[in-house]
GUTI-969327 format. One record per residue: residue in one letter; x, y, z of N, C-alpha, C in turn. Coordinates in steps of 0.05 Angstrom, whole numbers, padded with zeros to 5 digits, always signed. Example, Ala and Ser with C-alpha at 12.3 -4.5 7.8 and 13.67 -1.06 7.14 Angstrom:
REM residues 2
A+00264-00114+00156+00246-00090+00156+00264-00066+00156S+00257-00045+00142+00273-00021+00143+00258+00001+00157
END
This chain:
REM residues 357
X-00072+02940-00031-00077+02969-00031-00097+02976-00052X-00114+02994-00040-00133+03002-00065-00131+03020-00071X-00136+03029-00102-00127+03046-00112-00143+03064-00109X-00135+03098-00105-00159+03112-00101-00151+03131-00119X-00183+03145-00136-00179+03168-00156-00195+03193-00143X-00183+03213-00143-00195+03239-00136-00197+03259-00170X-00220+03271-00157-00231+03287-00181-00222+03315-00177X-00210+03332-00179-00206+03367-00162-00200+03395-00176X-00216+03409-00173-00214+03436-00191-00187+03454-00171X-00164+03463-00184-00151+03478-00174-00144+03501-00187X-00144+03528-00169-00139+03549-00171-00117+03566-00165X-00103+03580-00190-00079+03593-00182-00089+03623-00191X-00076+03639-00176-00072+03667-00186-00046+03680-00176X-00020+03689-00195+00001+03701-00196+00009+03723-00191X+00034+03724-00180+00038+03756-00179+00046+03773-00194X+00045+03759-00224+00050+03775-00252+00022+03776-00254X-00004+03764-00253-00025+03781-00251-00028+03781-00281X-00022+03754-00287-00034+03742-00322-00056+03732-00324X-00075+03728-00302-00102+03729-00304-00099+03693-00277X-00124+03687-00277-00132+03660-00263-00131+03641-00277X-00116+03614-00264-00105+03588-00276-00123+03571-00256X-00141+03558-00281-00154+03537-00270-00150+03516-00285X-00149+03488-00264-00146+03463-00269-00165+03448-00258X-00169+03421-00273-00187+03404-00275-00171+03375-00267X-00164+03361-00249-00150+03344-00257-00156+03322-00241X-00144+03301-00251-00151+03272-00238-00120+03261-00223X-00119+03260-00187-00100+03254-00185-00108+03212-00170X-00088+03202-00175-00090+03181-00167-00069+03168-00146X-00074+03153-00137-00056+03136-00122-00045+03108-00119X-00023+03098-00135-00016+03064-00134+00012+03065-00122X+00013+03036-00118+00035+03024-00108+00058+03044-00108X+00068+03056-00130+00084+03072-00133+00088+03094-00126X+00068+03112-00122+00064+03141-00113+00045+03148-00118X+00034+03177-00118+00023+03189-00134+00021+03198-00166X+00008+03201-00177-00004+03201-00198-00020+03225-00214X-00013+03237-00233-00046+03252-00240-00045+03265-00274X-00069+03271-00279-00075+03281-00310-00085+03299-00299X-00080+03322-00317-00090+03351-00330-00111+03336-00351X-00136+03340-00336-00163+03336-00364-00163+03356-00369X-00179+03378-00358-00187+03412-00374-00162+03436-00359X-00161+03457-00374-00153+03474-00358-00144+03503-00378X-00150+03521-00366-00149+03551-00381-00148+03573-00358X-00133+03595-00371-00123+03619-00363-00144+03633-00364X-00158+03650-00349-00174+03666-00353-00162+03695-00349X-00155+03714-00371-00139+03739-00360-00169+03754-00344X-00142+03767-00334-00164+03790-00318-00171+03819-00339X-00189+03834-00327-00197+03845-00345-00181+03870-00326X-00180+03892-00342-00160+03925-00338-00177+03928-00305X-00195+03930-00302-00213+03936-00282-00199+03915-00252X-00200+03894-00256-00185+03871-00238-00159+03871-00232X-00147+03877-00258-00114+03872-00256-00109+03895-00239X-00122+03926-00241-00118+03946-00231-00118+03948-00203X-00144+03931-00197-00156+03930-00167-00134+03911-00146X-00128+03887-00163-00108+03869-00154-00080+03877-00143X-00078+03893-00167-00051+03909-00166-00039+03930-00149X-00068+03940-00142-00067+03969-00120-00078+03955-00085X-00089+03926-00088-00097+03930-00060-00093+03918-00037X-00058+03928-00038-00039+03930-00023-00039+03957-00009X-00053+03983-00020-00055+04009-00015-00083+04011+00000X-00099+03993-00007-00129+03990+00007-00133+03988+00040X-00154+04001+00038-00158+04006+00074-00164+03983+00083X-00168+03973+00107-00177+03952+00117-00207+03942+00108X-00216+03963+00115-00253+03954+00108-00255+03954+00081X-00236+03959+00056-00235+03948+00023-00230+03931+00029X-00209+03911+00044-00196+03888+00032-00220+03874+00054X-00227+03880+00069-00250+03853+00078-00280+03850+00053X-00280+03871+00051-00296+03879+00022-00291+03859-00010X-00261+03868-00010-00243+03854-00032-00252+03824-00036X-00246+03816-00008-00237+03784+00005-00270+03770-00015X-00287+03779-00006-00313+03776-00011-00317+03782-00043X-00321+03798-00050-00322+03805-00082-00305+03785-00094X-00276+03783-00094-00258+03765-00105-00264+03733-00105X-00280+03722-00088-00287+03709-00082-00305+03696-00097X-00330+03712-00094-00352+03716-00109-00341+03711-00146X-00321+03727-00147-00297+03724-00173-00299+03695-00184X-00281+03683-00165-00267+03660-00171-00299+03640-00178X-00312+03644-00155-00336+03621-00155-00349+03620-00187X-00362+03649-00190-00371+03651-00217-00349+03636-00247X-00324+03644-00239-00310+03636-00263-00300+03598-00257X-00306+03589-00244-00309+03566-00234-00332+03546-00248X-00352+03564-00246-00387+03555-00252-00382+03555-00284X-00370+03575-00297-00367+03570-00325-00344+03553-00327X-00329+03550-00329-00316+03524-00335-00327+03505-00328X-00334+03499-00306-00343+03468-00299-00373+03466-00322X-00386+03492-00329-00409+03479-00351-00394+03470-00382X-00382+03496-00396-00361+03502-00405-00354+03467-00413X-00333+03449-00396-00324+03423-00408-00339+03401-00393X-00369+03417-00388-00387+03394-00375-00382+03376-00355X-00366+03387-00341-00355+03374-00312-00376+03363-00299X-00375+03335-00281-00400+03316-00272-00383+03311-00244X-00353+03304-00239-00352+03292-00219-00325+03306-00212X-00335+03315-00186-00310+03349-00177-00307+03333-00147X-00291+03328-00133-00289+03317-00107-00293+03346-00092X-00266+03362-00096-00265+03389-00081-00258+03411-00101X-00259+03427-00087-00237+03450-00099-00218+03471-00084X-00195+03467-00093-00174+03475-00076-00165+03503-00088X-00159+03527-00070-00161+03561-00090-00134+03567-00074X-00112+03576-00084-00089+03588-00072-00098+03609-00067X-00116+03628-00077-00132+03663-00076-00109+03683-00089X-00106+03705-00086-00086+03718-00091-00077+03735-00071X-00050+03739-00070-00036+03751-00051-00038+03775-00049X-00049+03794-00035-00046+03813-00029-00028+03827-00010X-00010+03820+00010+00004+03812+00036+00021+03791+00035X+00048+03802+00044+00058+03773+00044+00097+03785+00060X+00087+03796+00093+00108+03794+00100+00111+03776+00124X+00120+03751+00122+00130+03732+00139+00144+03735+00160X+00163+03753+00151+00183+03762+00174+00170+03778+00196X+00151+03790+00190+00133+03812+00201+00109+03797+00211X+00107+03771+00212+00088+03751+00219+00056+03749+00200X+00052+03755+00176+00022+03756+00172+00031+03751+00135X+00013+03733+00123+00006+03738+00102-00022+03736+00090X-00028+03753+00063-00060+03752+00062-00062+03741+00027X-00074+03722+00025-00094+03719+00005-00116+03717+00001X-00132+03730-00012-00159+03735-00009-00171+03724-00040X-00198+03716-00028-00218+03701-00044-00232+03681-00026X-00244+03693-00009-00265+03684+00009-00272+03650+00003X-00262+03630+00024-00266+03610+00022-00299+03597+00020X-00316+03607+00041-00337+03602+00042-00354+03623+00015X-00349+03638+00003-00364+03649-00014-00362+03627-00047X-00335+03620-00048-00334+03608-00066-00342+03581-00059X-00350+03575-00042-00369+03550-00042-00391+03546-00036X-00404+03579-00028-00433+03575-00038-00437+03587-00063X-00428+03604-00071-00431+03606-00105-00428+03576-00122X-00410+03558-00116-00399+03535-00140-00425+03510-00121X-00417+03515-00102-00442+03486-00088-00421+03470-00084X-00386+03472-00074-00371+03456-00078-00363+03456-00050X-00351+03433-00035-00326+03437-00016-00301+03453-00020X-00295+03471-00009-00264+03489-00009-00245+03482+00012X-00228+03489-00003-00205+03480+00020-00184+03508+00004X-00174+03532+00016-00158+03555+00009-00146+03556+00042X-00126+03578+00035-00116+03593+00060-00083+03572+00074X-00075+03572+00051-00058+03547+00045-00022+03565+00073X-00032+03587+00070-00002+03597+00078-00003+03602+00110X-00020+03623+00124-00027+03632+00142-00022+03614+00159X-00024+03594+00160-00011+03571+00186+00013+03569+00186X+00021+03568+00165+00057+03562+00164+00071+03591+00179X+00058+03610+00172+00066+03643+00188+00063+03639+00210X+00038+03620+00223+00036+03630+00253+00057+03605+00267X+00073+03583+00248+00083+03572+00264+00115+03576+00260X+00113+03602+00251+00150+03608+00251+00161+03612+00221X+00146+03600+00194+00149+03599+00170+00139+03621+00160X+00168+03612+00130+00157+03639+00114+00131+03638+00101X+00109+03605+00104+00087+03608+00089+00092+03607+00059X+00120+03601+00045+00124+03602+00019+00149+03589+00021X+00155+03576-00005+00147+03567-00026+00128+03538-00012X+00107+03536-00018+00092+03502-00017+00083+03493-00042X+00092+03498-00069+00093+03478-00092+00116+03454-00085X+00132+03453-00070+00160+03432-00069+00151+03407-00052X+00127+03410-00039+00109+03375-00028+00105+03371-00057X+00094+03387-00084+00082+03373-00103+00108+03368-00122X+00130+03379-00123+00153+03371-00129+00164+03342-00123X+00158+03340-00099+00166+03314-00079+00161+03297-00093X+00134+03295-00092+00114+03270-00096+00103+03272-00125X+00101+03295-00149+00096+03281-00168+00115+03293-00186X+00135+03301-00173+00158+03308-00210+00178+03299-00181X+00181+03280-00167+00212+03267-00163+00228+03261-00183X+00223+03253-00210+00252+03247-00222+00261+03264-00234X+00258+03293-00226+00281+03316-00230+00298+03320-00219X+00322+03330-00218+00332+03336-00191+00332+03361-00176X+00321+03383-00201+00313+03404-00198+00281+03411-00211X+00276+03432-00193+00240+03441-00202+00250+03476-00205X+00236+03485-00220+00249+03508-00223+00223+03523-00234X+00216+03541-00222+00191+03545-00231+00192+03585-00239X+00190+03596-00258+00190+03622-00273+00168+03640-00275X+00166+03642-00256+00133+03656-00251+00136+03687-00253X+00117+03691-00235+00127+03724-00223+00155+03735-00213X+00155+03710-00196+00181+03701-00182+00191+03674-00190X+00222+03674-00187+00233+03654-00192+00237+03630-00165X+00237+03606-00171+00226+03600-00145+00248+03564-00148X+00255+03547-00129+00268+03531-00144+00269+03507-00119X+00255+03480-00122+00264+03470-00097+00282+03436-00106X+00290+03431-00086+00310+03398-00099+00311+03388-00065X+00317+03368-00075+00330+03351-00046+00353+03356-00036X+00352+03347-00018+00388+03354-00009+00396+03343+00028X+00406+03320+00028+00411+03304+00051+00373+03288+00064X+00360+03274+00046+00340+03273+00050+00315+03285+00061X+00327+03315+00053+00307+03333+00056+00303+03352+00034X+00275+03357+00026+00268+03382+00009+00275+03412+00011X+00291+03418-00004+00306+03446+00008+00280+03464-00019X+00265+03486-00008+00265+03502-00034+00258+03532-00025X+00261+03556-00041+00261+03578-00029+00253+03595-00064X+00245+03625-00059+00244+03633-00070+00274+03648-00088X+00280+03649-00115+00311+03663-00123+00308+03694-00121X+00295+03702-00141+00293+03735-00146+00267+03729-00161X+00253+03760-00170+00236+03768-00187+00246+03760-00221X+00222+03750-00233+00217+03751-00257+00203+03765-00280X+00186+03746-00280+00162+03766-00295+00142+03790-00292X+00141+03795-00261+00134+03807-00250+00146+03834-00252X+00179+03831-00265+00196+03859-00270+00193+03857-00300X+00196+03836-00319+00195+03834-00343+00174+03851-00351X+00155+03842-00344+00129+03850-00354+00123+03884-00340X+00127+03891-00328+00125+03918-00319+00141+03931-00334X+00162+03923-00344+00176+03950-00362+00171+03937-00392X+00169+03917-00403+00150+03920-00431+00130+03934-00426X+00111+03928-00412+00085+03953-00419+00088+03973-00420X+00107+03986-00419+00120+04014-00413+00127+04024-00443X+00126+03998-00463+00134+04004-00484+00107+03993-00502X+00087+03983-00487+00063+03974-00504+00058+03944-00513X+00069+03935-00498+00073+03907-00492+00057+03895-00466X+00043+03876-00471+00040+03861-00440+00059+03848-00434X+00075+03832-00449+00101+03810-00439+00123+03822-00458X+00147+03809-00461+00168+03814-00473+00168+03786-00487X+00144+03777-00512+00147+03743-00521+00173+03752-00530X+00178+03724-00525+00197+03705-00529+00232+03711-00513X+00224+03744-00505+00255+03755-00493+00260+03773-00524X+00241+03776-00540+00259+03780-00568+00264+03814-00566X+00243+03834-00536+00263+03855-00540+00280+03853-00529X+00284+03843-00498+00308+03842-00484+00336+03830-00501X+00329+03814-00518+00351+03812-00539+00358+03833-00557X+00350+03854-00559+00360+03873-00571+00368+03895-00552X+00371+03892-00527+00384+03905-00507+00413+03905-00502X+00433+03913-00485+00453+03914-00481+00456+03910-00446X+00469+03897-00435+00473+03893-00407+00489+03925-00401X+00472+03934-00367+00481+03961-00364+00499+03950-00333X+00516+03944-00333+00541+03930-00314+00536+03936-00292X+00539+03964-00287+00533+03972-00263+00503+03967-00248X+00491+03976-00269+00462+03965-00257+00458+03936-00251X+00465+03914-00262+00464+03890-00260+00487+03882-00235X+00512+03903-00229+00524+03899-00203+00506+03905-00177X+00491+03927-00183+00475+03944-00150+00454+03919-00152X+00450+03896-00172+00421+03889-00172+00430+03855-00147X+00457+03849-00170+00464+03828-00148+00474+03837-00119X+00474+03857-00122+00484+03865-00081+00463+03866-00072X+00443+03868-00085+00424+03866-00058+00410+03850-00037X+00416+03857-00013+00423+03829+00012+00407+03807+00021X+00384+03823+00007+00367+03786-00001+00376+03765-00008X+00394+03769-00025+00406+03753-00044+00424+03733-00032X+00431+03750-00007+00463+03732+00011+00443+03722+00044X+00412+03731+00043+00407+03714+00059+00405+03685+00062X+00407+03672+00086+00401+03650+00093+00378+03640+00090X+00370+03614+00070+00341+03592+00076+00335+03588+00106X+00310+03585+00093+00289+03591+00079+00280+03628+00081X+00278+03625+00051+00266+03655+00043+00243+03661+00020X+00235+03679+00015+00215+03684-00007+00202+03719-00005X+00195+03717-00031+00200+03752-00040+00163+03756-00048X+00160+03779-00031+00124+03782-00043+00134+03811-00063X+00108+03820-00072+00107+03847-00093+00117+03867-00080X+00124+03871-00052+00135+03887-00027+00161+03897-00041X+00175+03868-00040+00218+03872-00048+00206+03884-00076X+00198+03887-00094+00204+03890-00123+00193+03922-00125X+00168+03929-00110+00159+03958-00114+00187+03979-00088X+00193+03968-00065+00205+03977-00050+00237+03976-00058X+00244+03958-00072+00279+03953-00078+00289+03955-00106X+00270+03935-00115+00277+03928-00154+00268+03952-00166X+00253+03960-00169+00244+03979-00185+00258+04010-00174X+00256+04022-00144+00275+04040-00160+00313+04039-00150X+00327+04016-00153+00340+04011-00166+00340+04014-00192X+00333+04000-00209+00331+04001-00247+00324+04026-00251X+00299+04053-00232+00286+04076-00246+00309+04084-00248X+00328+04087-00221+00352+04107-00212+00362+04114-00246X+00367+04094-00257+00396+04088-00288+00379+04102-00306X+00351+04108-00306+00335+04119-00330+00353+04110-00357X+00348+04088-00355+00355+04066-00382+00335+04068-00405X+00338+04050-00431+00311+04050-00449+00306+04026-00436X+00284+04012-00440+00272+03985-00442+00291+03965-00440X+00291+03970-00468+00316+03942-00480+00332+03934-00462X+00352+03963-00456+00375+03950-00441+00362+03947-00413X+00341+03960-00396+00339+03947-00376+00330+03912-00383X+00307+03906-00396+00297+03875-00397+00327+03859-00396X+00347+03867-00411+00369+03854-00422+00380+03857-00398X+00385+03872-00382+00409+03870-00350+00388+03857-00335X+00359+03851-00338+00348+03846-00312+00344+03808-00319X+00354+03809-00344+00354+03773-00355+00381+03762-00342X+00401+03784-00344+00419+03774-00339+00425+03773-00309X+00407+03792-00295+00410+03789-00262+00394+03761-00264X+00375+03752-00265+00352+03726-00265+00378+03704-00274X+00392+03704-00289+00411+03675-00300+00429+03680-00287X+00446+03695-00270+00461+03696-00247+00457+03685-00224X+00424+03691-00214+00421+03696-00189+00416+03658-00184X+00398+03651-00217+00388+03623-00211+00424+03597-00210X+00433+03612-00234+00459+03590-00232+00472+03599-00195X+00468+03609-00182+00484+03614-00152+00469+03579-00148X+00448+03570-00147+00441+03546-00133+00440+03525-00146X+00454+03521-00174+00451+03493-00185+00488+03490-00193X+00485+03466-00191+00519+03446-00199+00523+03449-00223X+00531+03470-00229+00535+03479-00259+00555+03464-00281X+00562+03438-00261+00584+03426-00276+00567+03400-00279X+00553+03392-00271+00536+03371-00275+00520+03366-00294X+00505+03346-00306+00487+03340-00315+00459+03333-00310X+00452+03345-00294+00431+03334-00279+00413+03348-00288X+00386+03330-00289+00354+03346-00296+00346+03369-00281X+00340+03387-00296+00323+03412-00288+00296+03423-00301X+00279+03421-00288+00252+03416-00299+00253+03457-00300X+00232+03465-00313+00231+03490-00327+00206+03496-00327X+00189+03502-00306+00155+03515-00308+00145+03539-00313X+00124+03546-00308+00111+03575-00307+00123+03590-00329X+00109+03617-00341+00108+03620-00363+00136+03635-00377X+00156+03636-00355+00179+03645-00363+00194+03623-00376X+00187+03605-00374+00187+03584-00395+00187+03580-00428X+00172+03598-00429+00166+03601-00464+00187+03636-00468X+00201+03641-00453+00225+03664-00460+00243+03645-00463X+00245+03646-00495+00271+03636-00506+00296+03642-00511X+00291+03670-00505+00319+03681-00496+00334+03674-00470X+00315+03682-00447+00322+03671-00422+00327+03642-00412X+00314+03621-00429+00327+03596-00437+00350+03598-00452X+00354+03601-00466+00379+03597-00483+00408+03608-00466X+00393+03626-00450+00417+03639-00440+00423+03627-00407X+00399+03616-00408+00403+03582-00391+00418+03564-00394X+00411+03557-00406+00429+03531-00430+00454+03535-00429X+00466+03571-00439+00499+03574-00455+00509+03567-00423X+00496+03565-00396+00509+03573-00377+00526+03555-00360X+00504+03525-00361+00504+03505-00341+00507+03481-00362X+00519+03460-00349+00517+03435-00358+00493+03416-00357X+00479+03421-00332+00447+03416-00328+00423+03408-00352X+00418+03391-00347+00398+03383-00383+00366+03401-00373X+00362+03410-00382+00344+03435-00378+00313+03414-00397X+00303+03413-00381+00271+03397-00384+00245+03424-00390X+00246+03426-00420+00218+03442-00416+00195+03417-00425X+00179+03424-00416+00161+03402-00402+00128+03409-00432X+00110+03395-00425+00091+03408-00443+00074+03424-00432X+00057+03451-00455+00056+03471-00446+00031+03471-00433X+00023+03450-00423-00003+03446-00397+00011+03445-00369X+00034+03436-00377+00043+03433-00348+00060+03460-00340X+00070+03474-00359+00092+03499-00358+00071+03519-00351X+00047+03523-00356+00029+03539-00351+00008+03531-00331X+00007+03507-00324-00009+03506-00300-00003+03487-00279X+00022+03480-00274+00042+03468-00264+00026+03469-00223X+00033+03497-00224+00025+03511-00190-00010+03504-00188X-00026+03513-00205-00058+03504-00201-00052+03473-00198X-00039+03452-00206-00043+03429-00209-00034+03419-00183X-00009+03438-00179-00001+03423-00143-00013+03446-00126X-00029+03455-00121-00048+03472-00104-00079+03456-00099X-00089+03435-00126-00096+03424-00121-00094+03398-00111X-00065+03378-00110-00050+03361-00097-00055+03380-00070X-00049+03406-00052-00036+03407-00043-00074+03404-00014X-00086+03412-00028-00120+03413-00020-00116+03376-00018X-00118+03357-00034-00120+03338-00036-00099+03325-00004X-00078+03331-00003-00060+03322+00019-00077+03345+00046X-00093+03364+00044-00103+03372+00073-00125+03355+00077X-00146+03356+00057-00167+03338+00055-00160+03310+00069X-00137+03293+00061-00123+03270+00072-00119+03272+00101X-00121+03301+00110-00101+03307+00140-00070+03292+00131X-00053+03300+00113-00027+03296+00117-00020+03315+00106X+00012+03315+00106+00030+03337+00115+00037+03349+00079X+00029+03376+00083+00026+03393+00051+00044+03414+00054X+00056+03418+00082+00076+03448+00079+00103+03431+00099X+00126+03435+00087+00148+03419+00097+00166+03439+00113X+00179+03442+00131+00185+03454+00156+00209+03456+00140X+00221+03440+00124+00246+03439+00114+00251+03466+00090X+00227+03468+00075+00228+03487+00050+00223+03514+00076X+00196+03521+00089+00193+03549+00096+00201+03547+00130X+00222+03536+00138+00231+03539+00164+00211+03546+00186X+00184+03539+00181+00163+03529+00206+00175+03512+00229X+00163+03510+00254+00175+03495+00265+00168+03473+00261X+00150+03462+00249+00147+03420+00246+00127+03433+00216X+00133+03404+00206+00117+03396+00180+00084+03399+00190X+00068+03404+00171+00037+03406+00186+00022+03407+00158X-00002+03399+00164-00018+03392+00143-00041+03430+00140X-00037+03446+00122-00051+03470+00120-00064+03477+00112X-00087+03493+00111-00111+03498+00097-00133+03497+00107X-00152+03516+00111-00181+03515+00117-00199+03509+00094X-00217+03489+00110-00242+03476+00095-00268+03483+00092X-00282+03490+00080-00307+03500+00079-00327+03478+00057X-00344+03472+00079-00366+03456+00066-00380+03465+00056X-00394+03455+00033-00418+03458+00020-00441+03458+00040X-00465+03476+00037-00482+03480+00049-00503+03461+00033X-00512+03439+00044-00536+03421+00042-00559+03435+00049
END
């Protein structure tokens, strides 16, 4: 068997909307599995102007967001071109872009991320491969979660992947198949009510630690029937502006004690799906990761050995399997599993756009 190395720039952008996660990485292939290094990689926040535009254009007419699709695009390519001069990048196979979500009701058949595939590959001069979800919708799937193929194949010796993003998100095996689904909102609510107080994040959890749990509100938060649906499922910015938020406005709470009841809805909702009596590995990603409160209050909960990982991988964990996930379409093999988003068959997803010679 010969060993083969791929070179691949991958692109994430979140629905906490902490700016664009690019990775640089080298994945390989031996005897054993897959393989790969994080060589370069940095956050690029967005600027008030972006985060604003990102944030609102869900409210955008049709002829903005074909507009958007294109500008955003144009986005990514340029901030692409500076990094790759930036750590003097020579040998890029592809580049693989999740885009950002703007859309994302499955049940309702359609999801949208935008960042124009072909724009960003004539801006960079690169092969693209984006548009990672839209197939899995048209074949019956929720189109989400597809980090848990890169769970599969390059963090198998967890037993859990647990990833703290915007959304909380969590996939494992289970009867030789990959089960994973989205839990509840994260950072995505964290961070919306610190700024409210002059904060972009709540580091470390250290106000929500000076909060008080408000019972009732943390009761109406677990009733809600998302929660008691059946897998495969997953939550866009939709459930959180339409359900979560005014739930929490209703209590006109301070800060504190909301961050503090909405930590403690998040460590509820995640212990519902892990063997809390066990010991088994649980890997800990994305940037809810570095809330040490919301760890700790992990920890007091479960018997589970809780894996925080290093902070290349906690922070660019999803860009790194987005670019695995480009790398397995490029292959033509199977990148979205029928098992995690209830599609009807496993299928290999993503449109490709060549470089123009």
């Amino acid at each position: 068997m010969n060993n083969k190395i791929w070179h691949i720039i991958g692109l994430m952008s979140g629905t906490s909307l902490d700016g664009l996660d690019i990775v640089y990485t080298q994945i390989y292939k031996d005897r054993s599995g897959y393989k790969f290094r994080i060589i370069f990689c940095e956050t690029i926040p967005y600027t008030t102007e972006w985060e604003h535009t990102l944030r609102n254009a869900f409210t955008a007419s049709a002829d903005e967001i074909v507009a958007l699709n294109i500008t955003y695009g144009r986005y990514l390519g340029e901030a692409v071109n500076t990094f790759i001069s930036k750590n003097i990048i020579t040998t890029i196979d592809f580049l693989a872009s999740h885009g950002h979500t703007i859309f994302h009701k499955p049940n309702e058949g359609y999801t949208l991320q935008i960042g124009d595939g072909q724009t960003i590959s004539s801006v960079t001069g690169l092969n693209v491969i984006c548009d990672f979800r839209t197939q899995d919708v048209a074949f019956g799937g929720q189109g989400a979660p597809l980090v848990p193929i890169g769970d599969q194949l390059l963090f198998f010796q967890y037993k859990y992947c647990l990833n703290l993003g915007g959304f909380a998100n969590i996939s494992f095996q289970e009867k030789n198949k990959r089960i994973a689904f989205d839990i509840c909102p994260v950072n995505i609510v964290l961070n919306h009510y610190s700024k409210m107080i002059g904060f972009n994040f709540d580091e470390s959890g250290n106000i929500a630690k000076t909060g008080e749990i408000h019972q009732n509100l943390l009761d109406e938060l677990n009733a809600i029937s998302f929660y008691k649906a059946p897998t495969p499922k997953s939550l866009g910015f939709e459930f959180v502006k339409e359900i979560i938020f005014p739930i929490i406005n209703n209590y006109q709470l301070e800060v504190e004690d909301v961050l503090r009841t909405f930590v403690a809805h998040i460590v509820f909702q995640i212990l519902n799906f892990l063997d809390n009596s066990s010991n088994s590995s649980l890997l800990i990603t994305g940037g809810g990761a570095f809330n040490t409160f919301l760890i700790e209050e992990l920890k007091n909960s479960t018997k589970n050995i809780i894996v925080i990982p290093d902070s290349d991988i906690i922070n660019y964990k999803e860009a790194l399997i987005f670019a695995f996930l480009g790398l397995l379409r490029n292959e033509n093999k199977v990148n979205c599993l029928s098992s995690v988003t209830g599609a009807k068959k496993d299928h290999s997803s993503g449109e490709i756009f060549l470089k123009q010679v």
